[in-house]
N, C-alpha and C positions, 0 to 999 in steps of 0.2 A: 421473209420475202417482202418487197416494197413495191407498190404499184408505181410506174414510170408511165411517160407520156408513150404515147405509140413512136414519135420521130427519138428515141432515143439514138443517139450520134453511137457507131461502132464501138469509138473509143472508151465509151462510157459501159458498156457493156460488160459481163464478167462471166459468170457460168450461167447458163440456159438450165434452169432447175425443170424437173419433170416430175408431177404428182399423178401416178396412174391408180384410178380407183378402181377397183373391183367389185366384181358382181357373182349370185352364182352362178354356176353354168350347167345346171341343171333344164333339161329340156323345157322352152316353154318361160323359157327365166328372161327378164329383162337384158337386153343389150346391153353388153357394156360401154359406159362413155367414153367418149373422145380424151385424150391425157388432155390434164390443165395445165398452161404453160405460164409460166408468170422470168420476166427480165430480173434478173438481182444484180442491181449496179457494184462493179468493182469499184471497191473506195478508193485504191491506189489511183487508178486509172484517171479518175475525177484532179490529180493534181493540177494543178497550173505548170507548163516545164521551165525552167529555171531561164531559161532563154529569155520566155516572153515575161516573168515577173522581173529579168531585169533591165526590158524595154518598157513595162510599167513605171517601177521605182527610179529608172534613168543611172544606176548602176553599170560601170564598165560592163562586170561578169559576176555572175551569180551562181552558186553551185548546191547541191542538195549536202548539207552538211549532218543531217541528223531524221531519223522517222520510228514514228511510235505507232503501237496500235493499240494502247489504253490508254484512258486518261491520266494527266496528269496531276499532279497533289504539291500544290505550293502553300498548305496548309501553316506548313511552318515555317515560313520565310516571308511569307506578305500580311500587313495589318493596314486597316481593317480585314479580318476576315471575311465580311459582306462584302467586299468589292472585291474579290478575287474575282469572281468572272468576270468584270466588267474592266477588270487589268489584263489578262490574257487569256487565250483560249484553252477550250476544251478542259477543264478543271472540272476535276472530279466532286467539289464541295457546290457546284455550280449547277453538275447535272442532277436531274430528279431519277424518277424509275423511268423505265421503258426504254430505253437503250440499248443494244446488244452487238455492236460493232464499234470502232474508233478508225482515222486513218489522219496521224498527223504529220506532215514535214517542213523542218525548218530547212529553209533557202536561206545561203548569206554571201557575201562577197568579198569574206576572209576569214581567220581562225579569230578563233576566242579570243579579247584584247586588243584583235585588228579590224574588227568589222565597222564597215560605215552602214550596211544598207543589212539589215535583217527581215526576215519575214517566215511565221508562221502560220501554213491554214491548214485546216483540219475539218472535215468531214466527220459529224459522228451520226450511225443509221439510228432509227428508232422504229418497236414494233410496229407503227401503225402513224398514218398522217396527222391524227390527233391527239399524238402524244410526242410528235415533233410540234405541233401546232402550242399546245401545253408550254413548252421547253420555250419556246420564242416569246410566249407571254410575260412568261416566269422573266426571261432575262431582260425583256424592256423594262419590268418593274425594277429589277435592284439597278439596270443603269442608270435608272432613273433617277432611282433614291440614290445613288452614289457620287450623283454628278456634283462636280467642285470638289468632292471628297482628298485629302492627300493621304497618301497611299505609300506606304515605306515597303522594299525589299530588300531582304539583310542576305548579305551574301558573304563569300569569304575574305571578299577585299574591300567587308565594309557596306554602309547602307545606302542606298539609293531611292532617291524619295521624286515622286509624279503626282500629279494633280488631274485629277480626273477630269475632260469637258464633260459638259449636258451633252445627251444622246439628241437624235435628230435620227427621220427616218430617212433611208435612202432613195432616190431620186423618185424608181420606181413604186417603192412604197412595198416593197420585198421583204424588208428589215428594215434594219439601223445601225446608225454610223455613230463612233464618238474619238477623241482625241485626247491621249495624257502624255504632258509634257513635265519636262522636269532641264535642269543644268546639263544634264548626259544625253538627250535628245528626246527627241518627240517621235511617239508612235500613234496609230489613228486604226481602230477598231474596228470590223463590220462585222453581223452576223444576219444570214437569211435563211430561206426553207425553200424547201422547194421536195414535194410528195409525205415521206417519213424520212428524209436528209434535212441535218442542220448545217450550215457551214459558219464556221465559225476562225473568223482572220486575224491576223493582227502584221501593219506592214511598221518598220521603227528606222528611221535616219538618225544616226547617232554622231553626222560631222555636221551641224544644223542644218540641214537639205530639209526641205518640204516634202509631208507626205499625204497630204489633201487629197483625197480622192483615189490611193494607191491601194490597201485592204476594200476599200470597196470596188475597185473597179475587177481584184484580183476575186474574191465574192460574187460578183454578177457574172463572172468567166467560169468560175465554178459551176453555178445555178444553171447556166447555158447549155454547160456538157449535161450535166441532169435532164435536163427539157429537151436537147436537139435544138434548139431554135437557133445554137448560133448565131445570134446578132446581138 
C-alpha cells in the first residue's frame, strides 16, 4: 500500500483496500477500531493518454503501441552495462529491492521502422517512500557517472550507438532530466518521485525533431495525477 496526498485526482485512484482489525469480543473487551483505509494508486490509470503526449512531442497522432507490467532487461543488447538505466526506462539491472509493482507504455506515431516520435513512461511502485527515495538517489548517481558515456545497442538490423548528456535537475527540483543523441535521433530522459512511485520517462524524435523538455514535461504530468495538484 502507498501513502498518497489526501487531493488525490479520481483518475488516479484504483482499488480502496480495507484493513479491518480485530478485537476480542468478549464482555468488557476493548472496542473494536474503526477499518484503516489507505488509497493504492492504479499504475495504469497514472498514464499520460496518447492524445496529450502527442500535443506534447508535436506528433500528428500518437497511439499506445505496446504495455508491460515488469521490468524490462536489455542486459544483453546495451554496453556499457552501467548505463542501462540512465539509456531507458524502468530496467531491471537498474532497479534495487523494494519494488513490487511495474506499469510501462510505449506511445508511438507508427509501426516499427516507421516511427518518428516515440515515447516510453513507466511507473514503478515501491514498498515504502524511502525506498523510492533510495532508487532516485541510486539513479542520479550512475547518470551521473555515465554522462558523455557512448552507449551501443545491438539489435537485429544492426548496432546503434548514443552518447549519453550530463544529467541536470528538473526545473522543480523533482528529479532529473538528461539527453542521448546519436545519427538515428535524439531522445531526452526524466525520472521523478513522488510518495513510494518512481516515474521514470523516456520521450525519442527519430526524424531530428526536438525533444527538450518533452519526458519531462510528460514526468511532471505523471507526478501531478499522483499529488492531485493538477497544475
Amino acid at each position: 500500500m502507498i501513502r498518497t496526498s489526501v487531493a488525490v485526482t479520481a483518475a488516479a485512484l484504483g482499488t480502496l483496500a480495507v484493513s479491518v482489525a480485530t478485537a476480542p469480543t468478549a464482555a468488557g473487551a476493548p472496542a473494536v477500531p474503526p477499518p484503516l483505509y489507505e488509497f493504492v494508486v492504479n499504475l495504469e490509470a497514472l498514464m499520460v493518454p496518447a492524445d496529450d503526449i502527442a500535443a506534447i512531442t508535436g506528433a500528428r497522432q500518437m497511439r499506445v503501441a505496446d504495455t508491460a507490467t515488469t521490468l524490462n532487461d536489455l542486459s544483453d543488447t546495451v554496453r556499457p552495462a552501467q548505463c542501462i538505466g540512465a539509456f531507458e526506462p524502468a530496467q531491471v539491472t537498474a532497479y534495487g529491492r523494494g519494488w513490487n509493482s511495474v506499469h510501462t507504455q510505449i506511445v508511438a506515431d507508427g509501426k516499427p521502422g516507421s516511427t518518428t516520435h516515440m515515447v516510453n513512461q513507466s511507473v514503478i511502485r515501491f514498498d515504502d517512500d524511502t525506498a523510492a527515495a533510495t532508487q532516485l538517489t541510486r539513479s542520479a548517481r550512475t547518470w551521473k557517472s555515465c554522462g558523455g558515456t557512448a552507449v551501443t545497442m545491438t539489435t537485429d538490423t544492426g548496432d546503434y550507438e548514443f552518447t549519453l548528456g550530463h544529467p541536470t535537475a528538473l526545473g522543480d527540483g523533482s528529479g532529473l532530466v538528461l539527453t542521448h543523441t546519436g545519427k538515428h535521433g535524439t531522445c531526452e530522459r526524466a525520472m521523478a518521485g513522488h510518495d513510494s512511485i518512481v516515474v521514470d520517462v523516456m520521450a525519442c524524435a527519430f526524424s531530428g525533431g526536438a525533444v527538450d523538455g518533452q519526458a519531462a514535461a510528460i514526468a511532471k504530468a505523471i507526478t501531478d495525477s499522483i499529488s492531485g495538484r493538477g497544475d
